[in-house]
N, C-alpha and C positions, 0 to 999 in steps of 0.2 A: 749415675742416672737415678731420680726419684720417679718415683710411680708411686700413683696414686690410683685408690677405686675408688668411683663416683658412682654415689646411688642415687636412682629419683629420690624424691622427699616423698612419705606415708608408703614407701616399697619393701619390700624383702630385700633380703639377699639372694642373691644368684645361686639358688641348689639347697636352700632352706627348704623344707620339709614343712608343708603347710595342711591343716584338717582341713577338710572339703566340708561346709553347710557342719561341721559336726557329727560328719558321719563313722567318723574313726580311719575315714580313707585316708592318706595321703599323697598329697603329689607334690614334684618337685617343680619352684614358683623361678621362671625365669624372669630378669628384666628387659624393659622393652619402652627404648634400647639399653641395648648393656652399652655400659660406656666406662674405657680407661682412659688417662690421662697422664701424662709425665713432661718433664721437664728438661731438655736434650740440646745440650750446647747453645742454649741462653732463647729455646722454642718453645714453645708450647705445643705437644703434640698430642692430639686428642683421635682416638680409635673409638668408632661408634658400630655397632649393629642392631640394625630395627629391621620387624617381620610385620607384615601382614597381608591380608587375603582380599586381593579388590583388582581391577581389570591394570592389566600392565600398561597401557598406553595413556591413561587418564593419570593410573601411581606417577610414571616418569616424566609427565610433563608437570606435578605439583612438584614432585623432586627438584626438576629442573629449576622451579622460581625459588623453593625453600634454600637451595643452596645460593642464588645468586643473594636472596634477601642477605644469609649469612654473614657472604664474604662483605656486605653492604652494611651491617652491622658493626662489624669487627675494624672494615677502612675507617666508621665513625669514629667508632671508638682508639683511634690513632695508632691499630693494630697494621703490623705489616704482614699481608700473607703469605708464605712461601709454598703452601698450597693445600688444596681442599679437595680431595675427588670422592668420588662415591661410585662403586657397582651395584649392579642392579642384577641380581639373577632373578628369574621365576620358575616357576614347576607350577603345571597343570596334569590334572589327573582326568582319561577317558579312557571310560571301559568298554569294550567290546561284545556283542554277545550274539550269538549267532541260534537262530531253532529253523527247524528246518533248513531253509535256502537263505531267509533275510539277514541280514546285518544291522543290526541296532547301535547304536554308539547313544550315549551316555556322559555328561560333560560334567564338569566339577563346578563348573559354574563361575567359580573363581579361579585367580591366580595366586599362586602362595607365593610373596615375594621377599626378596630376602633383598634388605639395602646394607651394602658394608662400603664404611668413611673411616676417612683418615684427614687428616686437617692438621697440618705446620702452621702455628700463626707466631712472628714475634712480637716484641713490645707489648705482651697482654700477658695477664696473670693468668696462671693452667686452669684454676676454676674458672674464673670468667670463662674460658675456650668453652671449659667442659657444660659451664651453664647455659651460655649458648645456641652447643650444639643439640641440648637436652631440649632447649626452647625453639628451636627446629622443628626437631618429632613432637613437640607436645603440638607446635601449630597444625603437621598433617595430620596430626591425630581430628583436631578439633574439626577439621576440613573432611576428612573421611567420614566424621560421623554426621554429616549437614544433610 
């Protein structure tokens, strides 16, 4: 089995040690998505995880068309799919707080969503898959920020 890492283009690397503004801070720079790729009894199989913070019913209905366009990309391209899924976790955070008698609650506002893909395609080259799947999230990215 070949495995390959795919990085965005002008990214870090995943766990690079980055200055913050030049403050001497550091923090550790994740990608988004991280994406591997390999090559598995003659498939392309590509693993993607993307995060971000926006209402879960609006994220999974863009999800929903970002993957259909995909697999709509890849049939063009005379790729066969053997499959594409994607989960979708969220976490919301509400705090509670109580004075006296009343009950306040407190909302995050957002959803912190975690999307994780997996995607078998044959008859395509593993980068093709993996650029692809990169030009996926760069499109909800473009969409999120509208």
């Amino acid at each position: 089995m070949e495995q390959m890492k795919m990085r965005p283009m002008a990214a870090t690397r995943t766990g690079e040690k980055t200055d913050i503004r030049g403050t001497g801070v550091k923090k550790t720079v994740r990608e988004n998505p991280e994406i591997s790729v390999m090559r598995q009894e003659g498939a392309a199989v590509v693993s993607a995880s993307y995060q971000v913070k926006m209402g879960r019913e609006v994220f999974a209905e863009m999800l929903r068309q970002g993957l259909g366009g995909l697999a709509e990309e890849c049939e063009t391209r005379g790729a066969v799919i053997g499959h594409i899924k994607a989960s979708l976790d969220s976490q919301r955070t509400e705090m509670f707080s109580v004075t006296e008698r009343d009950v306040y609650v407190k909302s995050s506002g957002e959803d912190e969503l975690c999307v994780r893909l997996a995607a078998i395609v044959f008859m395509m080259d593993p980068e093709l898959a993996a650029a692809l799947v990169r030009e996926m999230f760069a499109d909800l990215d473009r969409k999120i920020r509208k």
